[in-house]
C-alpha positions as a Markdown table, in Angstrom:
| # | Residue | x | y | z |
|---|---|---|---|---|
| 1 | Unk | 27.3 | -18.6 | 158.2 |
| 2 | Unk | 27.0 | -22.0 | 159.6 |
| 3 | Unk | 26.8 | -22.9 | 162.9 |
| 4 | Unk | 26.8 | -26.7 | 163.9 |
| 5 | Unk | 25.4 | -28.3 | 167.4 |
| 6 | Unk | 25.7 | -31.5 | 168.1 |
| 7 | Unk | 23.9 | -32.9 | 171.3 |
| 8 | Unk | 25.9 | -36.2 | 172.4 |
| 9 | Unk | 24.2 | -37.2 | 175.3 |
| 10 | Unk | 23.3 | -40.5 | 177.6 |
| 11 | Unk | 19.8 | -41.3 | 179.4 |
| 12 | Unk | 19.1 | -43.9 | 180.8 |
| 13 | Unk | 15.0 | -43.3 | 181.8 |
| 14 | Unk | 14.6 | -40.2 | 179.6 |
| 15 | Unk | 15.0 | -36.9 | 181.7 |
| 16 | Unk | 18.4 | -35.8 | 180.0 |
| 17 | Unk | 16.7 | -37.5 | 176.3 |
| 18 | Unk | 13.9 | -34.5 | 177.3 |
| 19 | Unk | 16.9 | -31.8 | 177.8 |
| 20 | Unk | 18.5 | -33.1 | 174.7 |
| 21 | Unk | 15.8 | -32.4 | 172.7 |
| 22 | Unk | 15.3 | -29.3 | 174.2 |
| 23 | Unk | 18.5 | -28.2 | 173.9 |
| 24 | Unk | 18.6 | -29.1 | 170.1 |
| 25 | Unk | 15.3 | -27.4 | 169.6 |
| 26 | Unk | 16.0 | -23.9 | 171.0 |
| 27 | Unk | 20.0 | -24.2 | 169.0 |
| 28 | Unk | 17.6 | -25.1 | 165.7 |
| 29 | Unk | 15.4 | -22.3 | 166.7 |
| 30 | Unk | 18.1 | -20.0 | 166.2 |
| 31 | Unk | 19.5 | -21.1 | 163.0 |
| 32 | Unk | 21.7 | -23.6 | 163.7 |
| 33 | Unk | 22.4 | -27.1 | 162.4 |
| 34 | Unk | 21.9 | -29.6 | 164.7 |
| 35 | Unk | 22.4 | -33.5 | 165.4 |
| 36 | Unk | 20.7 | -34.9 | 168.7 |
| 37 | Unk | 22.8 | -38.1 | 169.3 |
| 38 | Unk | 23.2 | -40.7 | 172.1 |
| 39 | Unk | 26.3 | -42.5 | 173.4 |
| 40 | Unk | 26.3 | -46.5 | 173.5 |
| 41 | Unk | 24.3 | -48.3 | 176.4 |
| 42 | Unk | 26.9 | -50.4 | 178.7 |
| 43 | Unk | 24.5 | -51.9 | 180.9 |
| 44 | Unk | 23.5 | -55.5 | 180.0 |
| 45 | Unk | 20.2 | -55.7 | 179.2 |
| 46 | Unk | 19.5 | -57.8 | 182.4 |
| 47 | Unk | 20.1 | -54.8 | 184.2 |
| 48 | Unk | 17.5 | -52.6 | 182.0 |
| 49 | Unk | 15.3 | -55.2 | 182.1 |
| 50 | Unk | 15.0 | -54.8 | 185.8 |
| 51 | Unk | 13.8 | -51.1 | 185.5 |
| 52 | Unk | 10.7 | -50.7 | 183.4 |
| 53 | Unk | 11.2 | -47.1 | 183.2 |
| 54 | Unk | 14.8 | -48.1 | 181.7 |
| 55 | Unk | 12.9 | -50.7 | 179.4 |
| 56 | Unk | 10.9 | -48.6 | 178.1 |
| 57 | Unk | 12.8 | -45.7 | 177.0 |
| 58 | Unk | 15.9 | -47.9 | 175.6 |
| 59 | Unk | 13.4 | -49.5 | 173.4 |
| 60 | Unk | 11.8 | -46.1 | 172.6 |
| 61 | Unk | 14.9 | -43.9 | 171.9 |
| 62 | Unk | 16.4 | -47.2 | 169.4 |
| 63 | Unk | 15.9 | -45.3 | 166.5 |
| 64 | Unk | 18.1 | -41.9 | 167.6 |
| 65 | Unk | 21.4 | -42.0 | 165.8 |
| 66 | Unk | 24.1 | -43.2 | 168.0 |
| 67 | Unk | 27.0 | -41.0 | 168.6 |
| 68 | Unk | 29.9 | -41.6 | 166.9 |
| 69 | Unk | 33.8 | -39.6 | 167.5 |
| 70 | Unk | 33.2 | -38.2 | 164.1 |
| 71 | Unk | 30.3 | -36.1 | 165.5 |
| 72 | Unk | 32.7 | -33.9 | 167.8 |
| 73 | Unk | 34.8 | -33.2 | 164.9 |
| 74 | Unk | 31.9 | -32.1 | 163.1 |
| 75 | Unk | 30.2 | -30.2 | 166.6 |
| 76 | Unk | 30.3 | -31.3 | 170.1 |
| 77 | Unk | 27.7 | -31.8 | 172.6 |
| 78 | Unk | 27.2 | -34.3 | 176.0 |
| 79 | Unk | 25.1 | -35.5 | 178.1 |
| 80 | Unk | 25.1 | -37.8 | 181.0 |
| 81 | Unk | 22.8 | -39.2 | 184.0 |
| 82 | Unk | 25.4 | -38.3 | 186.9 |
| 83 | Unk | 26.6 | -41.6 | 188.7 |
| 84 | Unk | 28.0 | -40.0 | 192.6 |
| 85 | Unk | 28.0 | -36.5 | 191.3 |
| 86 | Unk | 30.4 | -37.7 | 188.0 |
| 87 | Unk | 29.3 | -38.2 | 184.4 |
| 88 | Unk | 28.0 | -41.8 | 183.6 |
| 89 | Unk | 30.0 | -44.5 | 182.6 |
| 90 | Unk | 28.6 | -44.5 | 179.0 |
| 91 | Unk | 29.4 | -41.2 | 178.6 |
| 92 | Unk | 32.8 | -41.2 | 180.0 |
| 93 | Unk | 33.7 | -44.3 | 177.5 |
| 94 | Unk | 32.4 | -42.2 | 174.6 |
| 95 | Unk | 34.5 | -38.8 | 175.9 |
| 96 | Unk | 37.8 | -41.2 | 176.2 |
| 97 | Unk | 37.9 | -41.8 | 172.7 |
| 98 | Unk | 38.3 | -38.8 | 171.9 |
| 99 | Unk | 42.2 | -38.5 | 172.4 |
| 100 | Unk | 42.9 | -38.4 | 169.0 |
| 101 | Unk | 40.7 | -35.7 | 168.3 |
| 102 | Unk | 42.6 | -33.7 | 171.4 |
| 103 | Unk | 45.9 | -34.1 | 170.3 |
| 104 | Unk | 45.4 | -32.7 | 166.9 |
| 105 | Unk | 43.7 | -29.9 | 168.1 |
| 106 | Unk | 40.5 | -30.2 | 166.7 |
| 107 | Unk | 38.4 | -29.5 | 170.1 |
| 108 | Unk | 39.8 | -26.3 | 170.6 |
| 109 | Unk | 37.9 | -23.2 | 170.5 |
| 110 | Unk | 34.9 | -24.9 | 170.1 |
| 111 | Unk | 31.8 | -23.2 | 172.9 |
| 112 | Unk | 30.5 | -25.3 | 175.1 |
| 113 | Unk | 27.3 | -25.8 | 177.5 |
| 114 | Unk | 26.4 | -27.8 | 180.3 |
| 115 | Unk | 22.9 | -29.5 | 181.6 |
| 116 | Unk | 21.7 | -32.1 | 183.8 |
| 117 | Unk | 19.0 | -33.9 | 185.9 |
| 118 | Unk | 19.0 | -35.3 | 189.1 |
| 119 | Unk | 16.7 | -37.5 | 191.3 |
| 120 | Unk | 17.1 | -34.3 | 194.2 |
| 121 | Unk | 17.9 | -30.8 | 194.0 |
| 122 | Unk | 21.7 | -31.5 | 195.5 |
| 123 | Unk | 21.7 | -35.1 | 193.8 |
| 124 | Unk | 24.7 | -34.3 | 192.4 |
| 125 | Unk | 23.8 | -31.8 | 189.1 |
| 126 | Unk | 26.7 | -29.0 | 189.5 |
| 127 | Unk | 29.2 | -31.3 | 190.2 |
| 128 | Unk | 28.6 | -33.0 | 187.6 |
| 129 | Unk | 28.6 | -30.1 | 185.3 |
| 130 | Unk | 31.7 | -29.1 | 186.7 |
| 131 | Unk | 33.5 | -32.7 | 186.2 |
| 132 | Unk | 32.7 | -32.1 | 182.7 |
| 133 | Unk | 34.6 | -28.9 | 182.6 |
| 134 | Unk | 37.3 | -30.2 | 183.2 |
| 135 | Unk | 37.5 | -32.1 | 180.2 |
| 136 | Unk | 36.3 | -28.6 | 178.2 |
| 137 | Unk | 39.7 | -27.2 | 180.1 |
| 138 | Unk | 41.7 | -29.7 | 178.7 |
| 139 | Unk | 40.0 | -29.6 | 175.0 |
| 140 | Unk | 40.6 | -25.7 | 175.0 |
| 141 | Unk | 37.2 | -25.4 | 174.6 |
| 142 | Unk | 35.2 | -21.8 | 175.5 |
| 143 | Unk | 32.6 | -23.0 | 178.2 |
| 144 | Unk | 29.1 | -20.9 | 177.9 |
| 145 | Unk | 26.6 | -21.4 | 180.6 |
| 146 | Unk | 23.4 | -19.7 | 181.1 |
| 147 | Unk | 24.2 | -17.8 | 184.3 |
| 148 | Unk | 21.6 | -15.8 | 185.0 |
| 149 | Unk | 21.1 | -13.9 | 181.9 |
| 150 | Unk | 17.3 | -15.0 | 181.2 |
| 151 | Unk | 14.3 | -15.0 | 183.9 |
| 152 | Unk | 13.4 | -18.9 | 182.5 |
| 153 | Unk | 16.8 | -19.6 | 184.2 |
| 154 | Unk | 15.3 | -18.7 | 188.2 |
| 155 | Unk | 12.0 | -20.2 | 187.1 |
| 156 | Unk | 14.0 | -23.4 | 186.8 |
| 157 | Unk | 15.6 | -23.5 | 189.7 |
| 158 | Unk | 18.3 | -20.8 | 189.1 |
| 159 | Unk | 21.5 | -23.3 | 188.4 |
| 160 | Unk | 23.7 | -20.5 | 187.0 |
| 161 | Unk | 26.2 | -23.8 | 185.5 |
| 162 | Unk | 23.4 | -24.9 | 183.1 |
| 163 | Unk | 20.2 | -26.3 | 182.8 |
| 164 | Unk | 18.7 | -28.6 | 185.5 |
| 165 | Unk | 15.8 | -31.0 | 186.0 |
| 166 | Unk | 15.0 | -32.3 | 189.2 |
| 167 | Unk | 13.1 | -35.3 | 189.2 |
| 168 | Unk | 9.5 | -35.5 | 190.8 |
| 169 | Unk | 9.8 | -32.3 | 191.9 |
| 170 | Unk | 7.1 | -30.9 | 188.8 |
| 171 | Unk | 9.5 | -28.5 | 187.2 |
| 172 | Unk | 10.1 | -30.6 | 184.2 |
| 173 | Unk | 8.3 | -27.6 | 181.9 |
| 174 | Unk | 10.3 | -24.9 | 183.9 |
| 175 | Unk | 13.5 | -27.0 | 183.0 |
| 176 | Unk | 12.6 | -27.5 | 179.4 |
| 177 | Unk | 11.4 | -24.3 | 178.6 |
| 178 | Unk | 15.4 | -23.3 | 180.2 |
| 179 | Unk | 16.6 | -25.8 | 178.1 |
| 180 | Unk | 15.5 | -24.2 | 175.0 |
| 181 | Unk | 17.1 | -21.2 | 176.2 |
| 182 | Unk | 20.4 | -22.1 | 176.5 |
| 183 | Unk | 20.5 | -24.0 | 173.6 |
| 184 | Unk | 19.5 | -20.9 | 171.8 |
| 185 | Unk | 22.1 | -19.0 | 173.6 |
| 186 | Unk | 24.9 | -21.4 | 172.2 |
| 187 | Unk | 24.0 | -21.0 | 169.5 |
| 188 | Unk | 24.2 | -17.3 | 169.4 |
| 189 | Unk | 27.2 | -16.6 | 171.1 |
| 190 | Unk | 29.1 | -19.2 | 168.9 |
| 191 | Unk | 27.9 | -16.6 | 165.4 |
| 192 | Unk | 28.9 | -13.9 | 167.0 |
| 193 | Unk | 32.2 | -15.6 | 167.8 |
| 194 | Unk | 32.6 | -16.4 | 164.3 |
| 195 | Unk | 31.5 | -13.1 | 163.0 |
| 196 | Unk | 34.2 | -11.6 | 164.5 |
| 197 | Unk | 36.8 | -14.5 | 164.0 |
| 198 | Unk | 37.2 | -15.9 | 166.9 |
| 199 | Unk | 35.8 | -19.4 | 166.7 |
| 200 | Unk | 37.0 | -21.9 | 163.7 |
| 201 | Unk | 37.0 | -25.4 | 163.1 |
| 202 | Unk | 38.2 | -25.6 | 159.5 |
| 203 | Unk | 36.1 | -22.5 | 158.6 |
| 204 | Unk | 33.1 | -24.0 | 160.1 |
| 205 | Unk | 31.4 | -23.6 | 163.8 |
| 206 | Unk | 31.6 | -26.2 | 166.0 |
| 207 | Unk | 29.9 | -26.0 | 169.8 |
| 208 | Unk | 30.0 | -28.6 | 172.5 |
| 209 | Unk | 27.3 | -29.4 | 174.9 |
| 210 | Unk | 27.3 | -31.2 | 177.9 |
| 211 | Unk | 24.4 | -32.9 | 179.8 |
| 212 | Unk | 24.3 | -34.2 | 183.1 |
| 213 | Unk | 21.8 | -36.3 | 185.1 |
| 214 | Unk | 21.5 | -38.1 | 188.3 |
| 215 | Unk | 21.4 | -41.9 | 188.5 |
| 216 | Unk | 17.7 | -42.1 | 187.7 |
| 217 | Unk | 17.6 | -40.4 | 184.4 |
């Protein structure tokens, strides 16, 4: 049986591009078919320019697909640098275009996860998270976090709402390593949901992920 992941996310230095990846690597890891895409930059490139950090991973990441409202009827995924402990801009724009999609019920039913990185430890990450369940609770979506169901999710900070990655603070492997995790975990849970019929999207699976970031990432 198939089982689809798309991982839409925005970053704007690369922390949440590292999750992404990560996230996409444990899903393929257990079987599923996955598409790691980015939303659309709004900054003007006067205001990257300003940021080397910014520079140089807009220029690095040019090559990544970039998400498109087809991909969440296909499988769903998000991530965002948090901007004031709220999804960014970019990725807000791409989520608001999904109405259509929403009204003809094509988001229902479909699992979703959440992760994030932030600049500091209460930057902002689970409130972020939790801002983009409340779009999941308007899709009719079927949230899965990570709780506390693995030891990799204490060793990276124990954020029981999904994956996060504090900036500076040397967890990055911790993070990525919990990443993996709960990308695999999404991936799992949405099979079984399928093998017993409770999941569809036209007879194939669908699963959401959401990433979230602080304002540096």
């Amino acid at each position: 049986m198939s089982v689809k992941v798309a991982v839409i996310y925005y970053s704007a230095t690369g922390k949440v591009h590292a999750l992404a990846q990560a996230v996409a690597e444990g899903a393929a890891s257990a079987g599923a078919e996955v598409r790691l895409r980015r939303v659309a930059e709004l900054a003007p490139d006067s205001a990257i320019a300003q940021n080397p950090l910014w520079r140089r991973h807009t220029d690095a990441t040019a090559s990544i697909s970039q998400a498109r409202i087809e991909d969440l009827a296909w499988a769903d995924a998000f991530g965002t640098p948090t901007r004031f402990g709220t999804p960014a801009a970019q990725l807000k724009q791409f989520i608001d275009q999904a109405g259509g999609l929403w009204r003809e019920g094509r988001l229902a039913d479909k699992p979703v996860t959440a992760f994030t990185s932030a600049f500091n430890r209460h930057g902002g990450n689970e409130a972020t998270i939790l801002s983009l369940g409340n779009v999941f609770y308007h899709w009719g979506a079927l949230i899965v976090p990570p709780g506390f169901t693995d030891p990799v999710v204490h060793a990276a900070g124990g954020n029981p709402y999904g994956t996060s990655l504090v900036n500076g603070d040397g967890s990055d492997a911790a993070a990525l390593d919990a990443a993996r995790y709960q990308g695999r975990r999404l991936a799992r849970i949405t099979m079984r949901l399928l093998t017993d019929g409770r999941a569809t999207d036209g007879g194939d699976a669908s699963e959401t992920i959401a990433a979230t970031t602080t304002r540096t990432s």
